[in-house]
VMD Tcl script that builds the backbone (N, CA, C; Angstrom):
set m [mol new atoms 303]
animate dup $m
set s [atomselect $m all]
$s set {name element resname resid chain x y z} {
  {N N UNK 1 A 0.824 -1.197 0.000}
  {CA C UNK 1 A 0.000 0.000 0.000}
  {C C UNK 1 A 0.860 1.249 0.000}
  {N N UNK 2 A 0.540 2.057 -0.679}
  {CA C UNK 2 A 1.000 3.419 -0.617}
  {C C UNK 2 A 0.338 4.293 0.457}
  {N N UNK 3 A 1.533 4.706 1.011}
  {CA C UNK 3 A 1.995 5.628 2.460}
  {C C UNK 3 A 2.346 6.621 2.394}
  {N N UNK 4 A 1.423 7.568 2.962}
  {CA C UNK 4 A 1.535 9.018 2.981}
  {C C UNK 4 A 2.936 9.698 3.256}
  {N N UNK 5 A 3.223 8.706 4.748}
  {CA C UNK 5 A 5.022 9.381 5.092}
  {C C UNK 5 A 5.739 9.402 3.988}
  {N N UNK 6 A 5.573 7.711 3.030}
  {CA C UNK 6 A 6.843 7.674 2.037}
  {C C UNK 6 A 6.202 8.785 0.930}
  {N N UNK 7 A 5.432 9.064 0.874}
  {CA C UNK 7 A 4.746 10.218 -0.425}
  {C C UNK 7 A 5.931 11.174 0.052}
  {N N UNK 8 A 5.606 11.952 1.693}
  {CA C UNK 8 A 6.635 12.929 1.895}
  {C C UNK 8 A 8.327 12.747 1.492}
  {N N UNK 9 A 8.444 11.691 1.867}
  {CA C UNK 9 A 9.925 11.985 2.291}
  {C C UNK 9 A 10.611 11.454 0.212}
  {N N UNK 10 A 9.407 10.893 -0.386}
  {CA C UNK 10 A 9.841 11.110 -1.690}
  {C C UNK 10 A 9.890 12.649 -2.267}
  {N N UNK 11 A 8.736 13.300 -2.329}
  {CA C UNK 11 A 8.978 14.775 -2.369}
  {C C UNK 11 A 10.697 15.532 -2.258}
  {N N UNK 12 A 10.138 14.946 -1.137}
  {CA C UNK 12 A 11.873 15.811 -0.056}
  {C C UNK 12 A 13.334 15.296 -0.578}
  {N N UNK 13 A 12.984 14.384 -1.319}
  {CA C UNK 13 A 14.379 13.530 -1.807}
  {C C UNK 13 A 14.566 14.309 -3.312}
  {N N UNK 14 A 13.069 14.099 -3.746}
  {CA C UNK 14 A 13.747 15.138 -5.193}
  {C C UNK 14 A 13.689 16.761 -5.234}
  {N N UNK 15 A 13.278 17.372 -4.397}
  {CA C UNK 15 A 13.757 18.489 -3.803}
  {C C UNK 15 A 15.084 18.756 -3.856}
  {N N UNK 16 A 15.467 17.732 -3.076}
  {CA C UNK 16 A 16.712 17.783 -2.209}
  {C C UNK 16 A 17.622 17.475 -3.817}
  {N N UNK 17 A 17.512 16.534 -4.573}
  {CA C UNK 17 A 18.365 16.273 -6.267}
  {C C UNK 17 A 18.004 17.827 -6.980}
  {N N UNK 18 A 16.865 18.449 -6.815}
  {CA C UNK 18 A 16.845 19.263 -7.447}
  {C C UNK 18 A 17.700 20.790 -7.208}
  {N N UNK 19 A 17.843 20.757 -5.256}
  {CA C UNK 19 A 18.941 21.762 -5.098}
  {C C UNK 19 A 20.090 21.259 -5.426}
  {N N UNK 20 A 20.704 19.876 -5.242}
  {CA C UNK 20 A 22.183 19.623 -5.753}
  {C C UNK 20 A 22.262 19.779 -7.144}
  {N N UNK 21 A 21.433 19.376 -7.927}
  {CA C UNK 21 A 21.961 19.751 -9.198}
  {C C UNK 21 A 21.681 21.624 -9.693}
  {N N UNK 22 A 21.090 22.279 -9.094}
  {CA C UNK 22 A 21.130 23.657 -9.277}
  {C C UNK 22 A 22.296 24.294 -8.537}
  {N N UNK 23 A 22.932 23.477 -7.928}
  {CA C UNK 23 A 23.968 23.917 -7.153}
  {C C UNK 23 A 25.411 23.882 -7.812}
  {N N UNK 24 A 25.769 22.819 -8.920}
  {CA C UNK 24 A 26.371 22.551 -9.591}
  {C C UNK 24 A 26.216 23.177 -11.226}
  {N N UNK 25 A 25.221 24.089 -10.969}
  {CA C UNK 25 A 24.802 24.556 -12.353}
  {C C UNK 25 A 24.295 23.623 -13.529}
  {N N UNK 26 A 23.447 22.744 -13.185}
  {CA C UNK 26 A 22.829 21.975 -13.581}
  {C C UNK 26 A 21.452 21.778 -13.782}
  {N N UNK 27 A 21.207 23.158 -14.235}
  {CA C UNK 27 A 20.001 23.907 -14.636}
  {C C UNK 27 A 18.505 22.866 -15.047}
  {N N UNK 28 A 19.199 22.438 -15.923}
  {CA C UNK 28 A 18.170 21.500 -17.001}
  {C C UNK 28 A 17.547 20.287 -16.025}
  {N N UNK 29 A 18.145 19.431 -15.355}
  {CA C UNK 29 A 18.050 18.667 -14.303}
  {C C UNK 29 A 17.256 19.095 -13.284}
  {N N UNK 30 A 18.019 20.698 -12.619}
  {CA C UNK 30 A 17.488 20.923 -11.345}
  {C C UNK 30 A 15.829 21.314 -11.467}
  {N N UNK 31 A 15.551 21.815 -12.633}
  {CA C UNK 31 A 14.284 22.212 -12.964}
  {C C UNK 31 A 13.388 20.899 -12.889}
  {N N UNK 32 A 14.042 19.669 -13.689}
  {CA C UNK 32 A 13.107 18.802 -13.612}
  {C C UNK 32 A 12.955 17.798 -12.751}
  {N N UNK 33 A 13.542 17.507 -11.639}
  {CA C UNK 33 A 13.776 16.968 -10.239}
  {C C UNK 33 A 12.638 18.062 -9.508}
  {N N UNK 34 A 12.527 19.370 -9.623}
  {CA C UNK 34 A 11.817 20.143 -9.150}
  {C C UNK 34 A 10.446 20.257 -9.740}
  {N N UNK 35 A 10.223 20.120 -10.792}
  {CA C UNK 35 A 8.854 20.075 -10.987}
  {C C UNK 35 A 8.412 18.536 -10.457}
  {N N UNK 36 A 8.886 17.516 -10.487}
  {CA C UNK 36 A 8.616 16.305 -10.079}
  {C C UNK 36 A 8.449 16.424 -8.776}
  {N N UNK 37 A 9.348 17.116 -7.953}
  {CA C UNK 37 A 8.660 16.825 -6.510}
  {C C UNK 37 A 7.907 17.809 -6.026}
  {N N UNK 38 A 7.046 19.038 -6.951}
  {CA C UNK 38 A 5.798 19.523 -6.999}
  {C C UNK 38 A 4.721 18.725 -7.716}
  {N N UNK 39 A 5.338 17.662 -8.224}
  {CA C UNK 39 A 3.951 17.168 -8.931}
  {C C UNK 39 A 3.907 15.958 -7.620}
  {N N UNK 40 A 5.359 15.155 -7.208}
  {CA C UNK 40 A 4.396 13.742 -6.060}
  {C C UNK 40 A 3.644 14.795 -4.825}
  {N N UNK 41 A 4.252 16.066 -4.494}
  {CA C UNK 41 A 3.489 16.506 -3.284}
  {C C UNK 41 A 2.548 16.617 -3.593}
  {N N UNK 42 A 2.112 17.385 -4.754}
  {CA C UNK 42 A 0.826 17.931 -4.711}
  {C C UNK 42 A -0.187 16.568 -4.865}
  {N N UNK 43 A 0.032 15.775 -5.702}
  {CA C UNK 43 A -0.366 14.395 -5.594}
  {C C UNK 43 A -0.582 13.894 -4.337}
  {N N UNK 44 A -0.101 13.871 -3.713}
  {CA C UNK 44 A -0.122 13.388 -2.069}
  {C C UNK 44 A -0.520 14.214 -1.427}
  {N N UNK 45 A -0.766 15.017 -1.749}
  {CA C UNK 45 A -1.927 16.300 -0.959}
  {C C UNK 45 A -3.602 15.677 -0.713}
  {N N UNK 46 A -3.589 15.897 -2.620}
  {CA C UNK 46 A -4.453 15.196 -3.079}
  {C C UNK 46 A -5.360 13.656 -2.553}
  {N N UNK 47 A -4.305 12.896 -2.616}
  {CA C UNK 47 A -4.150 11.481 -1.925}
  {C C UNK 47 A -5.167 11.106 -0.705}
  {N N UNK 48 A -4.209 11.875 0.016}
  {CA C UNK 48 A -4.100 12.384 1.405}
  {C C UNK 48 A -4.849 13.227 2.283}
  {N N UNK 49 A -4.664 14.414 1.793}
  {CA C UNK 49 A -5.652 15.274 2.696}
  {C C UNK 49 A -6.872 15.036 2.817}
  {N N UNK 50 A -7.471 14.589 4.112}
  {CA C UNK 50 A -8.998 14.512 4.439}
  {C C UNK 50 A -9.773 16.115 5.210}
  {N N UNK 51 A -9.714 17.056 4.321}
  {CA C UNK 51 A -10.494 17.905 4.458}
  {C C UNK 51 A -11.899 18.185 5.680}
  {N N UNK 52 A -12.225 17.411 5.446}
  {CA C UNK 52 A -13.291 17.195 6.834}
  {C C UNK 52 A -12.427 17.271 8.648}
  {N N UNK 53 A -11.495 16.284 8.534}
  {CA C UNK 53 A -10.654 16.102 9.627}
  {C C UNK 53 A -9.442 16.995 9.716}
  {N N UNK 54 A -9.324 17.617 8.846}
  {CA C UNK 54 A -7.892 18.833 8.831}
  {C C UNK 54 A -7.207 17.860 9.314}
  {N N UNK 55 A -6.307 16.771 8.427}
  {CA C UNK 55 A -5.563 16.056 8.512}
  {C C UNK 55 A -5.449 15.193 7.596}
  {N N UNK 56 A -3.627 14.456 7.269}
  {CA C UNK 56 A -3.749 13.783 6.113}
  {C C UNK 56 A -3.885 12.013 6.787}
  {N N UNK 57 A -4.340 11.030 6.004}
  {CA C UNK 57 A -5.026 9.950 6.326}
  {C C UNK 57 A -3.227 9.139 6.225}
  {N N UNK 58 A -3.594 7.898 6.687}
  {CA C UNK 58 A -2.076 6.993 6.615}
  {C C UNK 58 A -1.795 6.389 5.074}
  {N N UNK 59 A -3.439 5.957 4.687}
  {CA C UNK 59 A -3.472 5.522 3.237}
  {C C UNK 59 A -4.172 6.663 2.273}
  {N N UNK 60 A -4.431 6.046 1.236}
  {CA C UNK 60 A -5.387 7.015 0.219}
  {C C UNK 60 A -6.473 7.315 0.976}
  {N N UNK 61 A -7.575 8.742 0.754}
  {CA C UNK 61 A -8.705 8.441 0.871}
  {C C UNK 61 A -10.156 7.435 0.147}
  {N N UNK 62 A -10.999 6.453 1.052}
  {CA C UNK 62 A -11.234 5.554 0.484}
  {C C UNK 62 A -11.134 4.478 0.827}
  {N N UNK 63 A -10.072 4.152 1.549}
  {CA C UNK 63 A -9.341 2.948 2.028}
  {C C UNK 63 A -10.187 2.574 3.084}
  {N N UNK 64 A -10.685 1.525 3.263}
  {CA C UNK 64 A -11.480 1.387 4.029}
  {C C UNK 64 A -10.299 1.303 6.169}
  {N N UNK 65 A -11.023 1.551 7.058}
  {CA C UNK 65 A -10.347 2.095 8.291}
  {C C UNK 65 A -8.615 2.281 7.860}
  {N N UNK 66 A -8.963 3.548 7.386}
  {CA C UNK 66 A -7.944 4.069 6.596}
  {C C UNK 66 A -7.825 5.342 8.520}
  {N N UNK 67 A -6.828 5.006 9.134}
  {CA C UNK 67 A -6.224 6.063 10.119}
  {C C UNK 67 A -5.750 7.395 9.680}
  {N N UNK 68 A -5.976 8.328 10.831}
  {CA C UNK 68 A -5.226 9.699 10.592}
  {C C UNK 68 A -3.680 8.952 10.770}
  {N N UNK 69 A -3.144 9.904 9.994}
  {CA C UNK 69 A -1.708 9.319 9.577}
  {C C UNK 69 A -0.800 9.904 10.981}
  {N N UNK 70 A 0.183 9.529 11.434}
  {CA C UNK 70 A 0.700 9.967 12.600}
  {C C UNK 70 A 1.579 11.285 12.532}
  {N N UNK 71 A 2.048 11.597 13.407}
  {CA C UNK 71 A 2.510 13.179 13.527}
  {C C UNK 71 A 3.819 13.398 13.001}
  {N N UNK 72 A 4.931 12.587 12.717}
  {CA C UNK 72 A 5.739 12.304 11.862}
  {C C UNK 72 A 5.212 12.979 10.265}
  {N N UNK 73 A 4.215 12.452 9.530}
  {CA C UNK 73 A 3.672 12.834 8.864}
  {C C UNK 73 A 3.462 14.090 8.563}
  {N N UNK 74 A 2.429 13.959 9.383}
  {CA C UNK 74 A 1.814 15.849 9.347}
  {C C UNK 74 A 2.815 17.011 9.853}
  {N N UNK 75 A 4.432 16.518 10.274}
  {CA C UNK 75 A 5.135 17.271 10.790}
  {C C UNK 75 A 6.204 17.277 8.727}
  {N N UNK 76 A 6.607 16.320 8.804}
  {CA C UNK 76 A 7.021 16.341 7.277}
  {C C UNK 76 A 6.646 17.088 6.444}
  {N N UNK 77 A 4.990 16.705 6.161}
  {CA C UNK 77 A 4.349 17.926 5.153}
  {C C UNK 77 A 4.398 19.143 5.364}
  {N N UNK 78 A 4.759 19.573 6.434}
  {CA C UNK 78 A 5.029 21.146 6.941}
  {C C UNK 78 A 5.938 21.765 6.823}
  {N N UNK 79 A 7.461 20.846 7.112}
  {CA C UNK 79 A 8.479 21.184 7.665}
  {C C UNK 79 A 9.203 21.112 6.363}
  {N N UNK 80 A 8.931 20.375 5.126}
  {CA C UNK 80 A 9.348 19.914 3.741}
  {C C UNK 80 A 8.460 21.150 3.126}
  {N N UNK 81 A 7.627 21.597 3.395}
  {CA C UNK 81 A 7.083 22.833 2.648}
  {C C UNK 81 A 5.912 21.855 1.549}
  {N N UNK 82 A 5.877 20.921 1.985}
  {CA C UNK 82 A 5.098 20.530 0.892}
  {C C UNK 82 A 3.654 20.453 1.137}
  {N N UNK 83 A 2.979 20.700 2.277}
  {CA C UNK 83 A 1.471 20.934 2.745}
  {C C UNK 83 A 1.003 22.231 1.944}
  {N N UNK 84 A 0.159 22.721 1.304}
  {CA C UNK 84 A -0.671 23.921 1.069}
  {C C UNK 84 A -0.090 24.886 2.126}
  {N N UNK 85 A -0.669 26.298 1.932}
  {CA C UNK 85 A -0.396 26.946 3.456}
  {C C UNK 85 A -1.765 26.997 4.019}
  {N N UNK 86 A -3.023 26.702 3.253}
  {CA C UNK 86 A -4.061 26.298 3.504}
  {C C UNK 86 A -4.057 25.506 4.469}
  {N N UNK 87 A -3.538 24.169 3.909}
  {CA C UNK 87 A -3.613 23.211 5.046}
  {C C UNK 87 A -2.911 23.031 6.226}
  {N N UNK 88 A -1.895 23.274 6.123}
  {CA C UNK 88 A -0.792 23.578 7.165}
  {C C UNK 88 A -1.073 24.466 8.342}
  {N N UNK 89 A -1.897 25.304 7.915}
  {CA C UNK 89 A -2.422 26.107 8.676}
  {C C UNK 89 A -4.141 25.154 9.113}
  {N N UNK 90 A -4.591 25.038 8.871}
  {CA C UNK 90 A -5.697 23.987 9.576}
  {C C UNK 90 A -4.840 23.014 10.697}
  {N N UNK 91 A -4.048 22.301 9.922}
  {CA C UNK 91 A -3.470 21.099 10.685}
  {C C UNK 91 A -2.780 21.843 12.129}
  {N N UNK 92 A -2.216 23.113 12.053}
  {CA C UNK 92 A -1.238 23.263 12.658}
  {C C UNK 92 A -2.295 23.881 14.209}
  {N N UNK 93 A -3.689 24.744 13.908}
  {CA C UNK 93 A -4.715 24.908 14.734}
  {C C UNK 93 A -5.269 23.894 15.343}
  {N N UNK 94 A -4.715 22.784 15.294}
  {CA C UNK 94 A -5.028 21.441 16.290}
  {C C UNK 94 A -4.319 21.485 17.149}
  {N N UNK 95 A -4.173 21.578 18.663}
  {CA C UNK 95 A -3.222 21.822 19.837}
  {C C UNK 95 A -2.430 20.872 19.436}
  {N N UNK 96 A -2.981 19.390 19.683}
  {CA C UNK 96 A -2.089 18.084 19.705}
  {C C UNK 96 A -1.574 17.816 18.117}
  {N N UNK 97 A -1.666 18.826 17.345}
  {CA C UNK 97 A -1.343 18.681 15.795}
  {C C UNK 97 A 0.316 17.689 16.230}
  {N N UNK 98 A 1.476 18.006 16.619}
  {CA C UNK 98 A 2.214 17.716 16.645}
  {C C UNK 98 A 3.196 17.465 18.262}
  {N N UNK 99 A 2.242 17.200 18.805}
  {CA C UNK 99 A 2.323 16.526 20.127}
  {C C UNK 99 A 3.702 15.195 19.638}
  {N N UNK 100 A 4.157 15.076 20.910}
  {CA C UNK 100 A 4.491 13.563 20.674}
  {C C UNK 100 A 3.763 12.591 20.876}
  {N N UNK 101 A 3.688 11.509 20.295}
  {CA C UNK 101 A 2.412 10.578 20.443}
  {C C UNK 101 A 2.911 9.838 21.877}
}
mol reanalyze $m
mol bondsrecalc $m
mol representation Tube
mol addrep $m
């Protein structure tokens, strides 16, 4: 099953190829490592975000006892920049948003 955490921390990995190769002047690359990890986030926004619960789910929405995904998670999508500021800002108006569990 596809997992919201690994959605994030894929994002964050081609992010992360897309500053090394802009760093090296590797223009052509860094652009497209970068649009790719605007297209899995936003995808996994998508996925993910359960709107009703201001929070993203562990699996797709759909999944049947599909859990709020844990705070690891919802701390990733924030901290990676890859949450909306929409949502980030919902999630983050939950006291225990990022409690330790």
């Amino acid at each position: 099953r596809v997992s919201s955490v690994v959605c994030w921390f894929h994002a964050h990995g081609l992010q992360t190829l897309a500053r090394l190769h802009e760093s090296v002047g590797n223009t052509g690359a860094a652009h497209d490592y970068g649009r790719e990890a605007a297209r899995v986030a936003d995808a996994a926004h998508r996925t993910f975000w359960d709107a009703d619960a201001d929070c993203y789910r562990e699996y797709p929405l759909g999944t049947p006892d599909n859990p709020v995904a844990g705070q690891l998670t919802h701390a990733l999508a924030v901290l990676y920049g890859n949450a909306p500021e929409s949502a980030a800002t919902r999630m983050l108006s939950h006291p225990d948003a990022l409690e330790p569990e």
